[in-house]
MDAnalysis code that builds the backbone (N, CA, C; Angstrom):
import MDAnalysis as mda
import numpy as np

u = mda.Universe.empty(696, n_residues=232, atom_resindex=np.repeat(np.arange(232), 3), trajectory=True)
u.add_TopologyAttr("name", ["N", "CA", "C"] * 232)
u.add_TopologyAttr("resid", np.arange(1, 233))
u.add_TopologyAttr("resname", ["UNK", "UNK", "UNK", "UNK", "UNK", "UNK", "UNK", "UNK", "UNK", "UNK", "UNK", "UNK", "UNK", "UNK", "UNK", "UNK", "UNK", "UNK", "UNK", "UNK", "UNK", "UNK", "UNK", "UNK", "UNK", "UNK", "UNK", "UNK", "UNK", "UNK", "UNK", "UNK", "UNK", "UNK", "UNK", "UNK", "UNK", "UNK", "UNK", "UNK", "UNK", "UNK", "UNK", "UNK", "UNK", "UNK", "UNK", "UNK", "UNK", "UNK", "UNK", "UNK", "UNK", "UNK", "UNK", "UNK", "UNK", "UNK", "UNK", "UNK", "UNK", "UNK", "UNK", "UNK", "UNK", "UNK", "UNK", "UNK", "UNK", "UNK", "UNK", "UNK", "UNK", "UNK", "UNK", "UNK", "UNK", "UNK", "UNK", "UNK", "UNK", "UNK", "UNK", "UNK", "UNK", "UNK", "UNK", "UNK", "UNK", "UNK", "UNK", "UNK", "UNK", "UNK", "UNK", "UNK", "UNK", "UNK", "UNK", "UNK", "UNK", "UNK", "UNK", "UNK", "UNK", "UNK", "UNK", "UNK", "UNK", "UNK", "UNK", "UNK", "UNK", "UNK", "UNK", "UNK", "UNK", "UNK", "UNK", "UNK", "UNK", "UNK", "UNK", "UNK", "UNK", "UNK", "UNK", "UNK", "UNK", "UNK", "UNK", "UNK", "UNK", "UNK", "UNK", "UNK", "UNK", "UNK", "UNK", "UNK", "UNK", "UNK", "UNK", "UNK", "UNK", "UNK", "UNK", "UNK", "UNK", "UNK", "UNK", "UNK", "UNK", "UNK", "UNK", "UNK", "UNK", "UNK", "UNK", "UNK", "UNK", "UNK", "UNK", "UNK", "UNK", "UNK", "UNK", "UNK", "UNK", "UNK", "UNK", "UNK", "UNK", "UNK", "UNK", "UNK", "UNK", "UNK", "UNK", "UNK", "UNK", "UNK", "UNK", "UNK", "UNK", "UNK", "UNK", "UNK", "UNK", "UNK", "UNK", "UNK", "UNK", "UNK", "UNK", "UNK", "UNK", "UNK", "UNK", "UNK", "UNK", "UNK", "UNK", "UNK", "UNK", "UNK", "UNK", "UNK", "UNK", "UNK", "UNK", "UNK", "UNK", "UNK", "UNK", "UNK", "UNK", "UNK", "UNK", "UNK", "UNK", "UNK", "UNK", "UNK", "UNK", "UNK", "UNK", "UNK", "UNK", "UNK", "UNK", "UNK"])
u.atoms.positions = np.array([
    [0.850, -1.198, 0.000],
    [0.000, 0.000, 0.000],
    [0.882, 1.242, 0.000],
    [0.621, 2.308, -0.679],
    [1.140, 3.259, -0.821],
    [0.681, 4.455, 0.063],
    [2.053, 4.763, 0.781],
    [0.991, 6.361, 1.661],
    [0.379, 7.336, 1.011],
    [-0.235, 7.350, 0.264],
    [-1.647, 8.048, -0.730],
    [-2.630, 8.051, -0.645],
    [-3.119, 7.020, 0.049],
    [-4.254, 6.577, 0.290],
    [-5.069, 5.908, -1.078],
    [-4.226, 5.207, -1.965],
    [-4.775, 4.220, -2.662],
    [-3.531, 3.359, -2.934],
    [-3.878, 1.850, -3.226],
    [-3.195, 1.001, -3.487],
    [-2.589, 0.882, -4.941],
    [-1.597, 0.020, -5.163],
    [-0.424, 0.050, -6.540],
    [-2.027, -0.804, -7.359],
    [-2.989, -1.450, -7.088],
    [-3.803, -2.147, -8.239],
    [-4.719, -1.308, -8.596],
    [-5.292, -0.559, -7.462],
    [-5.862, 0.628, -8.175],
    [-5.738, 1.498, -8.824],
    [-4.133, 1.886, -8.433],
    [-3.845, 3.512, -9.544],
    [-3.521, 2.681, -11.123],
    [-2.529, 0.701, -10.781],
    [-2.714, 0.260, -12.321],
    [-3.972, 0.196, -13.429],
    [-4.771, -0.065, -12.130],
    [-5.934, -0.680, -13.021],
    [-6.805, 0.779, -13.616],
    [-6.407, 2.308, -13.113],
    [-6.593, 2.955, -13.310],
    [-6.180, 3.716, -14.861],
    [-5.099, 3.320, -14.437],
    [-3.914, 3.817, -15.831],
    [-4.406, 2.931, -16.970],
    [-4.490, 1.995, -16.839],
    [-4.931, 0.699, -17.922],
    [-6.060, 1.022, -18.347],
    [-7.368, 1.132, -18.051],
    [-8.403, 2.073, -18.199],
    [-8.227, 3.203, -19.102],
    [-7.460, 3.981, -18.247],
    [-7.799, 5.281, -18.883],
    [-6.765, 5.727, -20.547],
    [-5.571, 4.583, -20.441],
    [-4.504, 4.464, -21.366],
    [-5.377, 3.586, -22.421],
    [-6.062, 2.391, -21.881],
    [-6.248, 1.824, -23.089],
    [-7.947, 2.563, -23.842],
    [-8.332, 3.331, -22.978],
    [-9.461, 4.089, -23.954],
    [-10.874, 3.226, -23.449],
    [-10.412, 2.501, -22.448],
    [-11.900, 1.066, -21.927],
    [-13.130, 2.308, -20.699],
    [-14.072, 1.931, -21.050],
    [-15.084, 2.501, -20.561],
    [-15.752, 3.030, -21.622],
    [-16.924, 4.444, -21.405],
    [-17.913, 4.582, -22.473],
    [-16.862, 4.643, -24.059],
    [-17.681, 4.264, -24.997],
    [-17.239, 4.527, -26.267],
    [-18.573, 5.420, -27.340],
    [-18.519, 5.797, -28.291],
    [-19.018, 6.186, -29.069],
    [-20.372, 5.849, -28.882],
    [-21.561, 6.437, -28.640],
    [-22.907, 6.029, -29.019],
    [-23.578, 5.323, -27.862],
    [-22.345, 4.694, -26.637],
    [-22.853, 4.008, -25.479],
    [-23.817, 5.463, -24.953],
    [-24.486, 4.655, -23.641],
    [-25.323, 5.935, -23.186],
    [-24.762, 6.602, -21.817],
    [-25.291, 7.646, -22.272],
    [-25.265, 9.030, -20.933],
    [-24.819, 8.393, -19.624],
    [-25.911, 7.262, -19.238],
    [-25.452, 6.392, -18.244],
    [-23.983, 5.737, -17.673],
    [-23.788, 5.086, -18.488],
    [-22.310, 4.987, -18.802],
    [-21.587, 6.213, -18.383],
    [-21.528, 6.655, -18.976],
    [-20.499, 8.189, -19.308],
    [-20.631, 8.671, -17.754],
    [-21.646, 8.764, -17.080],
    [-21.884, 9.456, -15.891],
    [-21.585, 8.150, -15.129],
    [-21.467, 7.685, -14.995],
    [-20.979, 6.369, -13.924],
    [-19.327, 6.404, -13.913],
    [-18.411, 6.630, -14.961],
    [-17.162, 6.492, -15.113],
    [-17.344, 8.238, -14.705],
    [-17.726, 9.126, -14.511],
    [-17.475, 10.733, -14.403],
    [-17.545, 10.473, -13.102],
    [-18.314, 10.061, -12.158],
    [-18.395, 9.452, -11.093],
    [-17.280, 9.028, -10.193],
    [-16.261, 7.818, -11.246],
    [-15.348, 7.188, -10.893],
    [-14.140, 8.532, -10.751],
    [-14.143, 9.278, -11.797],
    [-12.944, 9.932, -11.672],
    [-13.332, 11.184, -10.666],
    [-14.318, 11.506, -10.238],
    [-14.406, 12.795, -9.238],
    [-13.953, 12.438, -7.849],
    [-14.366, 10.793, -7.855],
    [-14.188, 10.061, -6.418],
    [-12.665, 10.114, -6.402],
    [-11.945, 9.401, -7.179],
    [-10.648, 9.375, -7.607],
    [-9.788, 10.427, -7.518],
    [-9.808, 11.795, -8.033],
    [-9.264, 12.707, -7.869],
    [-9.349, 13.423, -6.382],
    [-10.954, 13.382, -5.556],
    [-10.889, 14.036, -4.322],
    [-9.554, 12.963, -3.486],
    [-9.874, 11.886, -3.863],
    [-8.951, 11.150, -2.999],
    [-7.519, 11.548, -3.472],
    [-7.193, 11.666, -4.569],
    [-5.871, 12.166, -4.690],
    [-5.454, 13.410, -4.714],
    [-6.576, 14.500, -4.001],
    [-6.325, 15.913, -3.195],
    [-5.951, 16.033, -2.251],
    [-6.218, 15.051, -1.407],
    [-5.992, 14.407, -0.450],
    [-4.423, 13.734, -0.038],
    [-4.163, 13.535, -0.782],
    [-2.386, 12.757, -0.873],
    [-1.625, 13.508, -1.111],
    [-2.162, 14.492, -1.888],
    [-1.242, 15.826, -2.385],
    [0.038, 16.807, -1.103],
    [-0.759, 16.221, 0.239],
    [0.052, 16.574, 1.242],
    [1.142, 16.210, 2.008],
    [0.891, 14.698, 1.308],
    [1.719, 13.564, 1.996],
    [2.735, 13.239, 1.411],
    [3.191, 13.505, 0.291],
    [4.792, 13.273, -0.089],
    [4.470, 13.879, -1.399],
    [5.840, 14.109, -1.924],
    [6.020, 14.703, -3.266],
    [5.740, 13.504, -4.844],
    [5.847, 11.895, -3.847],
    [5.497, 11.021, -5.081],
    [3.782, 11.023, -5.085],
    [2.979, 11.075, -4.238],
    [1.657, 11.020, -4.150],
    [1.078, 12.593, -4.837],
    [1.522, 13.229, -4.817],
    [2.019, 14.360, -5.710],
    [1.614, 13.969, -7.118],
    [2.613, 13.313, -7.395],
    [3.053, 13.025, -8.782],
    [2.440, 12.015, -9.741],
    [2.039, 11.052, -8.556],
    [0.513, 9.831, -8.624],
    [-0.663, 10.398, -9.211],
    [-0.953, 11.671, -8.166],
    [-2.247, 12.244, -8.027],
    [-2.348, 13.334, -9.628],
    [-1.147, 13.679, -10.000],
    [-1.601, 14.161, -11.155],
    [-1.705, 13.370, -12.323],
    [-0.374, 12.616, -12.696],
    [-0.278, 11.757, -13.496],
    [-1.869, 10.851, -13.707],
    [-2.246, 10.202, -12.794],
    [-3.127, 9.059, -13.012],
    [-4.289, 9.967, -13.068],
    [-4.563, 11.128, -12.360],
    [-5.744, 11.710, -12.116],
    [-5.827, 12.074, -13.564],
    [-4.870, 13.123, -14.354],
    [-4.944, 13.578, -15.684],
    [-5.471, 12.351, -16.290],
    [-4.723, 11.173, -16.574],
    [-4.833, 10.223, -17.536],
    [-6.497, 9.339, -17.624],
    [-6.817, 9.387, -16.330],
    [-8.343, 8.928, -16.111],
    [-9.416, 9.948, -16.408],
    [-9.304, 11.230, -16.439],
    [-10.123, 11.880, -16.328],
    [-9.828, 13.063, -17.918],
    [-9.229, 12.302, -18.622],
    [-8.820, 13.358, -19.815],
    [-9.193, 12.028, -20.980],
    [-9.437, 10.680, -20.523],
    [-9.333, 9.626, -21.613],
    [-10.549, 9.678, -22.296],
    [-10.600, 9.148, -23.112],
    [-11.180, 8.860, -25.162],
    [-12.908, 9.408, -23.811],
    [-13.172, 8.642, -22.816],
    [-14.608, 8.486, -22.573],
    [-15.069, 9.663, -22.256],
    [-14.274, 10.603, -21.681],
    [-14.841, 11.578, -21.331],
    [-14.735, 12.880, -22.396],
    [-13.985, 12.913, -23.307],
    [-14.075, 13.392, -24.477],
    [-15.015, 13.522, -25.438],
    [-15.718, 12.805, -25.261],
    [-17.049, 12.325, -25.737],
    [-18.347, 11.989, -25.290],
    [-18.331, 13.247, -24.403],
    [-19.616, 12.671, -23.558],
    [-20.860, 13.066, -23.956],
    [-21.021, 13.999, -25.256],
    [-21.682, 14.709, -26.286],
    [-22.311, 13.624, -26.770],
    [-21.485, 12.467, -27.628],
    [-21.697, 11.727, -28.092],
    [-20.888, 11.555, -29.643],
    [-20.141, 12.973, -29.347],
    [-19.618, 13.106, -30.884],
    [-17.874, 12.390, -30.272],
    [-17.128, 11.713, -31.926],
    [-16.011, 11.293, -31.850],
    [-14.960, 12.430, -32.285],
    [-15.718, 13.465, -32.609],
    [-14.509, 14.389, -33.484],
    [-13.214, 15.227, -32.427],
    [-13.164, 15.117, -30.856],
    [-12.242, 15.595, -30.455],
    [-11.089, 14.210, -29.368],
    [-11.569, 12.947, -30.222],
    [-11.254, 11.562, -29.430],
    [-9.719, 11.672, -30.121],
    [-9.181, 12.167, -31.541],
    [-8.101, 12.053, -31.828],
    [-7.060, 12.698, -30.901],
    [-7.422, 13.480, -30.771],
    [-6.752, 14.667, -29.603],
    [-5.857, 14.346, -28.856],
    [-6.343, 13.367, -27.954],
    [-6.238, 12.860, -26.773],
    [-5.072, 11.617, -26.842],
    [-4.638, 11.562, -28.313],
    [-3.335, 10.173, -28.469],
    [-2.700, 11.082, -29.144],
    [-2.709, 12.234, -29.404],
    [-1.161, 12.959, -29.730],
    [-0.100, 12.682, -29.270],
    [1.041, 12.219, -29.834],
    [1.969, 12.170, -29.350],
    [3.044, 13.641, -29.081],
    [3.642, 13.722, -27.865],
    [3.977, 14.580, -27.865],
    [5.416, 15.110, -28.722],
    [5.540, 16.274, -29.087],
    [6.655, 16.303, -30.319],
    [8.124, 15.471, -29.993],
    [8.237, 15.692, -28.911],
    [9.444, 15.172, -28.251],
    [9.672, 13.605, -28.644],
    [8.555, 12.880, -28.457],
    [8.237, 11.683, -28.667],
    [7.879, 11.204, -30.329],
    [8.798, 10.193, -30.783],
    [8.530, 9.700, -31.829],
    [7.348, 9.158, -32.122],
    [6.648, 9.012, -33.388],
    [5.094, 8.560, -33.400],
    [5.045, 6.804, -33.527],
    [6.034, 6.165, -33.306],
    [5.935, 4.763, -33.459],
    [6.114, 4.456, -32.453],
    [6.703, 5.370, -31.041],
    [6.404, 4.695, -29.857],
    [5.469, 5.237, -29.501],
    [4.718, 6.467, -29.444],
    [3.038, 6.448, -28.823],
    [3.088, 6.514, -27.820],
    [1.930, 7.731, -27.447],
    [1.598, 8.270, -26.328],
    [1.641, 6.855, -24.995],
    [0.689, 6.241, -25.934],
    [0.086, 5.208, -24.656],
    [0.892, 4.458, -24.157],
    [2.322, 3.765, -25.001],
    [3.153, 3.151, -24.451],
    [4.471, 4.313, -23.474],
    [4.551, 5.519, -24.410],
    [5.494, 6.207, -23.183],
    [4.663, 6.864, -22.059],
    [2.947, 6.988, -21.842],
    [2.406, 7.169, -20.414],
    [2.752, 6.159, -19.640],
    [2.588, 4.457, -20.011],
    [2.290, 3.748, -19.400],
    [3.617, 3.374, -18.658],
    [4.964, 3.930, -19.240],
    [6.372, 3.523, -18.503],
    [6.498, 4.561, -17.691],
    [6.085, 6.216, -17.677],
    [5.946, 6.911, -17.257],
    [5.121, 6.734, -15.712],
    [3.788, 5.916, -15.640],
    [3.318, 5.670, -14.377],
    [3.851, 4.983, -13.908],
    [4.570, 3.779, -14.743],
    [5.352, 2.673, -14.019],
    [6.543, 3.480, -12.854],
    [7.256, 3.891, -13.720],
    [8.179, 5.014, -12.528],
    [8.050, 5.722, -11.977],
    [6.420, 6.427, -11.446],
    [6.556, 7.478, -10.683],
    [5.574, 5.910, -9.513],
    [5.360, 4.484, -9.725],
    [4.672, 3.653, -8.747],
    [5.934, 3.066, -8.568],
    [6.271, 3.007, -9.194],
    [8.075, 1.873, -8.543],
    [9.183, 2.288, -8.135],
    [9.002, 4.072, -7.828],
    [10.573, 4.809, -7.620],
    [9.576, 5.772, -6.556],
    [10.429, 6.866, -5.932],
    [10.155, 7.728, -4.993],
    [10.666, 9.179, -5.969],
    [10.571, 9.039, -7.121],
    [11.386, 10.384, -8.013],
    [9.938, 10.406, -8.204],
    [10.262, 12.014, -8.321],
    [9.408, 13.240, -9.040],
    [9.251, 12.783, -10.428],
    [7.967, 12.716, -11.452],
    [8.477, 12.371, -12.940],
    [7.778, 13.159, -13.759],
    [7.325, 14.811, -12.798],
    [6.682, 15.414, -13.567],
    [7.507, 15.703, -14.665],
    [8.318, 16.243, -14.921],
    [9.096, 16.778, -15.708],
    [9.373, 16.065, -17.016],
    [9.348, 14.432, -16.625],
    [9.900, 13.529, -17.607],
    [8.378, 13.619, -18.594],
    [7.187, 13.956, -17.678],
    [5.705, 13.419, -18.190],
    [5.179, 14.648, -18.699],
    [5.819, 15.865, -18.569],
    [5.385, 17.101, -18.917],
    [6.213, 17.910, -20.582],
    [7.495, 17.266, -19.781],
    [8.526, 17.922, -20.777],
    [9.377, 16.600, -20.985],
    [8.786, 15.709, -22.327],
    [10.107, 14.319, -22.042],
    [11.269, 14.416, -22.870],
    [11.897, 13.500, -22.742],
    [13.925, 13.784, -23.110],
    [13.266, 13.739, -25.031],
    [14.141, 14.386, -25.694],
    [13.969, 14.216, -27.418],
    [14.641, 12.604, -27.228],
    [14.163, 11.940, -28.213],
    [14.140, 10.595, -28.694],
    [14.118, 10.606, -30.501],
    [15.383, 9.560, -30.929],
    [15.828, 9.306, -31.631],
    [16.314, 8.175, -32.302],
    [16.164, 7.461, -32.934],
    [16.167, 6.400, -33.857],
    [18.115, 6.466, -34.319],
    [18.780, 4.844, -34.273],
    [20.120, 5.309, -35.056],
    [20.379, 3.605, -35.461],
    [21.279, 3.486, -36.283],
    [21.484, 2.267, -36.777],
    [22.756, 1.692, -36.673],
    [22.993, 0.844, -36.501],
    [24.372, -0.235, -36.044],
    [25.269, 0.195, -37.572],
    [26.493, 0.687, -36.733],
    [27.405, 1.677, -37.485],
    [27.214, 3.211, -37.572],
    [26.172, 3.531, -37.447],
    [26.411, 5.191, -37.581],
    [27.618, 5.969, -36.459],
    [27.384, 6.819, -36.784],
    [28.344, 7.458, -35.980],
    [27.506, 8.690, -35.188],
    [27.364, 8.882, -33.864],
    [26.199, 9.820, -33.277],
    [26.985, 10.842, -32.361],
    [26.821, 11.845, -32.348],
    [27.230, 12.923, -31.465],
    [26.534, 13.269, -30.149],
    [27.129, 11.890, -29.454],
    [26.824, 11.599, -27.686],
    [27.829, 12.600, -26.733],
    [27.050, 13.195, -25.896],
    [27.876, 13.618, -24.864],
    [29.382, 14.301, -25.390],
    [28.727, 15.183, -26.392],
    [29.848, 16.265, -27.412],
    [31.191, 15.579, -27.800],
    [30.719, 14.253, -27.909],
    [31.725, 13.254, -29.158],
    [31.233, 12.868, -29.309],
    [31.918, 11.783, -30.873],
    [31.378, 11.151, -31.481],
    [31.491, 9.694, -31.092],
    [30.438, 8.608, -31.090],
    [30.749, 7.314, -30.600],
    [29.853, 6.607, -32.070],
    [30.910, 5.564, -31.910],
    [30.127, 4.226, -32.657],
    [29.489, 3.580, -32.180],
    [28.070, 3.653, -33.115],
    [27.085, 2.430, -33.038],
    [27.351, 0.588, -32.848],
    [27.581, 0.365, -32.100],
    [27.965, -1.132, -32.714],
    [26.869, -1.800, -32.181],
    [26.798, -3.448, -32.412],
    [25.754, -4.135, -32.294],
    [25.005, -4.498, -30.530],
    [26.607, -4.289, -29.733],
    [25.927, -4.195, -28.410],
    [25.491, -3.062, -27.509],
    [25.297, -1.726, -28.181],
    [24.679, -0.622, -27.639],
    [23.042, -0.557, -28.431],
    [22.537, -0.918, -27.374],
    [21.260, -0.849, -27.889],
    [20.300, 0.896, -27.132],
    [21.289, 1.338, -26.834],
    [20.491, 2.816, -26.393],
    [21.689, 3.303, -25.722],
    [21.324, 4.701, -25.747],
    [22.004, 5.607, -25.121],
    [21.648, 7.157, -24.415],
    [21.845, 7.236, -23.518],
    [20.830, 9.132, -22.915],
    [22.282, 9.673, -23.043],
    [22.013, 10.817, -23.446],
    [22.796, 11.720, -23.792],
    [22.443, 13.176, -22.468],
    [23.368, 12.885, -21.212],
    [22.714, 13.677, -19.967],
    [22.670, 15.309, -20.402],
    [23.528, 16.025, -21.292],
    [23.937, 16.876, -21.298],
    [22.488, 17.623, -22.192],
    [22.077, 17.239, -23.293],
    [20.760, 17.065, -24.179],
    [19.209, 17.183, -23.587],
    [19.805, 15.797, -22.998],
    [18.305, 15.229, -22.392],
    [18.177, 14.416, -23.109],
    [18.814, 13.609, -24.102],
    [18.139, 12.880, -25.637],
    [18.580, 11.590, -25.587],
    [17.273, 10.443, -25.748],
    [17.989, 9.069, -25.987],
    [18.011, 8.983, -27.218],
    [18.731, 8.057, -27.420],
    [18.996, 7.191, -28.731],
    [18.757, 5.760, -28.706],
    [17.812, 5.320, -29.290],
    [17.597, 3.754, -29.497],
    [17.854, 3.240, -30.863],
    [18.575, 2.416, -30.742],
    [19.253, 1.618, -31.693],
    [18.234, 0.773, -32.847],
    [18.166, 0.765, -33.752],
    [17.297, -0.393, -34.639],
    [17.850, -1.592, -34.310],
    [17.546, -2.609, -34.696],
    [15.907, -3.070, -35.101],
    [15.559, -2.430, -33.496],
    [14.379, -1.726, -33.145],
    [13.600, -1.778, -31.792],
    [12.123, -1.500, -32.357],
    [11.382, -2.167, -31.367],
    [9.820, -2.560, -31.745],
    [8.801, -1.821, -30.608],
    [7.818, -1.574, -30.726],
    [6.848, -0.878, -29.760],
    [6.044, -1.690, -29.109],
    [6.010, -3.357, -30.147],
    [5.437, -4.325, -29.142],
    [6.277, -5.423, -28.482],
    [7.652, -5.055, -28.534],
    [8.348, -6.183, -28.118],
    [9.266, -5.979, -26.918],
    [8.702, -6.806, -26.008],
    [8.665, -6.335, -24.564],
    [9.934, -5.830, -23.998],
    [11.170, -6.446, -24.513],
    [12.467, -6.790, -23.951],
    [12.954, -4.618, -24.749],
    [12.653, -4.866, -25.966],
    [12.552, -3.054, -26.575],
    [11.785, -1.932, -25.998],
    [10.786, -2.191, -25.435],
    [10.081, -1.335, -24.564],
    [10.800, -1.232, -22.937],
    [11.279, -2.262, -22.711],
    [12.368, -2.509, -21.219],
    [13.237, -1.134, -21.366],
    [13.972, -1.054, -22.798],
    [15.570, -0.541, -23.227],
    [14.709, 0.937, -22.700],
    [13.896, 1.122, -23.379],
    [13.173, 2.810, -23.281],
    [13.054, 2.995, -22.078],
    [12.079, 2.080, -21.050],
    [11.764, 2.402, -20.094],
    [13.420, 2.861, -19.277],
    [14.669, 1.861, -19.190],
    [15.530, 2.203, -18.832],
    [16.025, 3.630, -19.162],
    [16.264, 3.845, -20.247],
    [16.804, 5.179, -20.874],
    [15.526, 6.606, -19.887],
    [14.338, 6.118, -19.634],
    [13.798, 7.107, -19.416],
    [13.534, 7.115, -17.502],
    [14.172, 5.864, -17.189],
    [14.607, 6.120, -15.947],
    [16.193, 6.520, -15.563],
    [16.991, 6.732, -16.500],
    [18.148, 7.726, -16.239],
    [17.891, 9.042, -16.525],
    [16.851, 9.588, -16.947],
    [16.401, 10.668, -17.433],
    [15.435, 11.259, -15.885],
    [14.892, 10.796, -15.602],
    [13.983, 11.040, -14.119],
    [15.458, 10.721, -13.038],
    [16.510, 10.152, -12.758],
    [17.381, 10.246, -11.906],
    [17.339, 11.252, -12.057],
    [18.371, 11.631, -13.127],
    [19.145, 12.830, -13.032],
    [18.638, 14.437, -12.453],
    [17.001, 14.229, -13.065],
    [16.607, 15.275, -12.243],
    [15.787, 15.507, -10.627],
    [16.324, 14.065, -10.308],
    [16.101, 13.593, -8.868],
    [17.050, 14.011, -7.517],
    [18.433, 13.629, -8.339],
    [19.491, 13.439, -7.545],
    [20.529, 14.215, -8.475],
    [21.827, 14.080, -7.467],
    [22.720, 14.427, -7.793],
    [23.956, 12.448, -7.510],
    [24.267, 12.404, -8.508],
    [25.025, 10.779, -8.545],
    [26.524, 11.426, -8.237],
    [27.305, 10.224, -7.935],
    [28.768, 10.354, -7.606],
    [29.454, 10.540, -8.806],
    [29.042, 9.666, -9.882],
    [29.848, 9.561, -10.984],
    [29.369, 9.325, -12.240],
    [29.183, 8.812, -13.496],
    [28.560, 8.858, -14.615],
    [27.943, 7.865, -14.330],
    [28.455, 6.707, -13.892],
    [28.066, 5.065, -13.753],
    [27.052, 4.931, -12.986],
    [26.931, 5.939, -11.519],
    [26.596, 5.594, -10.708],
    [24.843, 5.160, -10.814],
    [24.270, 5.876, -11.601],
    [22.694, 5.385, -11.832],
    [22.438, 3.779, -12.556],
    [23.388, 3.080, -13.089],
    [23.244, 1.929, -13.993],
    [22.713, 1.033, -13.126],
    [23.293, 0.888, -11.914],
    [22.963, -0.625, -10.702],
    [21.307, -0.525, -10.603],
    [20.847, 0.569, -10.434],
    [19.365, 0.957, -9.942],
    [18.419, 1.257, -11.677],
    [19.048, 1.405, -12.537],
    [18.656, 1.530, -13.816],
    [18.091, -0.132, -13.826],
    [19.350, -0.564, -14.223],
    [19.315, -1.924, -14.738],
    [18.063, -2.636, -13.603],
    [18.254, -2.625, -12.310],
    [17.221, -3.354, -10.987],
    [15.822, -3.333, -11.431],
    [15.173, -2.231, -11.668],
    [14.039, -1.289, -12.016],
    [13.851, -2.043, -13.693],
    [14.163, -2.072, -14.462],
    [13.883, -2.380, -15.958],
    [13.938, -4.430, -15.524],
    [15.005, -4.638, -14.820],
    [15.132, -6.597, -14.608],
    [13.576, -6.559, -13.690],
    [12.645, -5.557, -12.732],
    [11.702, -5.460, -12.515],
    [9.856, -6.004, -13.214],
    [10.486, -4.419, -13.686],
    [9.462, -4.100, -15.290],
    [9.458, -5.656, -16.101],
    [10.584, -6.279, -16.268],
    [10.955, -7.361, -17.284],
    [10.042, -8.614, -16.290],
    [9.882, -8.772, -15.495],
    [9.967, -9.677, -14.792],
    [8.149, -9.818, -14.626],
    [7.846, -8.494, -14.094],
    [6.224, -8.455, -13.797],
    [5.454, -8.509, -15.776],
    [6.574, -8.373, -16.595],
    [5.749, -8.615, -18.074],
    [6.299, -10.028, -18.187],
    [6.573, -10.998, -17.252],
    [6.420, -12.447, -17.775],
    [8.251, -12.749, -18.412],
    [8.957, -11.807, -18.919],
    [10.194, -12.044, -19.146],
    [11.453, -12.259, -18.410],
    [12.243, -12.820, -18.697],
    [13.656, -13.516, -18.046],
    [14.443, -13.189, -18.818],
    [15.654, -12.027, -18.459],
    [16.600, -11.893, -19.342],
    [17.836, -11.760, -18.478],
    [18.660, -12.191, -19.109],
    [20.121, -12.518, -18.578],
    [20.977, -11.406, -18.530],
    [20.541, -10.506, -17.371],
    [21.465, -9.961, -17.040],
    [22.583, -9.777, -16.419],
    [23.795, -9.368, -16.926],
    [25.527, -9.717, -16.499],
    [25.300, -8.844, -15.663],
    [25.207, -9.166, -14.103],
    [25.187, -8.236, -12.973],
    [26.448, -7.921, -12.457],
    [27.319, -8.851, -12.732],
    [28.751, -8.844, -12.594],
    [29.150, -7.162, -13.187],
    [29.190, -7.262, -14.079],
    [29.628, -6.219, -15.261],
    [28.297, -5.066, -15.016],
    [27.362, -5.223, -14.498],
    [26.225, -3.769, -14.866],
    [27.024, -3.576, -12.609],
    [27.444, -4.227, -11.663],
    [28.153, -3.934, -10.902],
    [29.403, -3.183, -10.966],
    [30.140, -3.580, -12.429],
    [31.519, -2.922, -12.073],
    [31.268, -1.219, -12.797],
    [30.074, -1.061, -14.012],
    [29.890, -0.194, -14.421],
    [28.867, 0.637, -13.146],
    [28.685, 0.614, -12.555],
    [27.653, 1.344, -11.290],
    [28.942, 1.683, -10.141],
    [30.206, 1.151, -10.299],
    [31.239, 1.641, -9.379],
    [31.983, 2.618, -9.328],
    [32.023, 4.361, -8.878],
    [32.690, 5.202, -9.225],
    [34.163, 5.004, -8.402],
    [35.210, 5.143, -9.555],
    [36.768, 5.018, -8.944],
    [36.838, 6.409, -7.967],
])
């Protein structure tokens, strides 16, 4: 249970809801529509309420409150579909093949599985960028090679990841890489780290997490994501 005064299945099952567009749709009735308007007034007083109690219940209370109470159903409570597009804009920052709904949904994941602030990441997110095995990219004001085992990179100085091709929007272990990249992006404006490395141990923990509650097992060299998390 979270000191918010709602639990981690409610604010998910909340986000899931309101991300995947489930409740009234097009043409359902008034009824409907006012039963879920219902849900989110209850929902939000309660997360006015938390607003006092820490800076992540804070961050709960807007995040999930926005996302439930701004989704496809209530957009449409007219009955008309013409302002439902609206509402899946992706934001410019964000490429249109990863989508709103998949970078909200890593976005709640880290402000329910960390104690960081993620307005910033959810308001204003890092530029994101596409690059291919061999290019040559201008990281951290040099140039580095692409090779086949860098599959992403945040560029702290920017704000900007880079994800490597082939990467997919439905393939879980590629959605992991992002979520990582966009939890070094919420450190940094959390904390202050010892050294460049120092966020990787808690990067990597958090994504072997994420990986784990989506059903996946991946072999991570903890040995080596240990010696890179060690500042000399």
């Amino acid at each position: 249970m979270l000191r918010c005064g709602f639990s981690e299945p409610v604010i998910r099952d909340l986000v899931k809801n309101a991300l995947g567009g489930q409740g009234p749709l097009c043409g359902q009735s008034s009824r409907s529509i006012a039963v879920q308007q219902r849900l989110c007034d209850h929902f939000l007083m309660a997360s006015w309420k938390a607003l006092s109690r820490t800076p992540r219940c804070a961050a709960l209370a807007v995040i999930v409150g926005f996302l439930l109470c701004t989704s496809p159903a209530f957009a449409i409570a007219s009955g008309s579909c013409a302002s439902r597009p609206s509402i899946q804009e992706v934001d410019p920052q964000v490429p249109s093949v990863i989508g709103k709904q998949l970078f909200d949904e890593i976005i709640a994941w880290i402000a329910i599985n960390t104690s960081y602030d993620v307005a910033q990441a959810y308001n204003d997110p890092p530029t994101i960028s596409f690059c291919e095995i061999g290019d040559v990219i201008d990281y951290e004001q040099s140039d580095l090679l692409v090779d086949a085992a860098l599959l992403a990179a945040f560029d702290r100085g920017r704000r900007h990841i880079f994800l490597t091709h082939p990467w997919s929007p439905v393939n879980l272990f590629d959605q992991s890489v992002l979520l990582h990249e966009l939890i070094h992006d919420v450190q940094l404006q959390n904390r202050t780290w010892e050294c460049v490395g120092a966020p990787e141990s808690e990067a990597y923990l958090l994504q072997d997490k994420w990986l784990v509650e989506h059903g996946v097992r991946h072999p991570f060299d903890w040995q080596m994501i240990r010696l890179l998390s060690q500042c000399q």
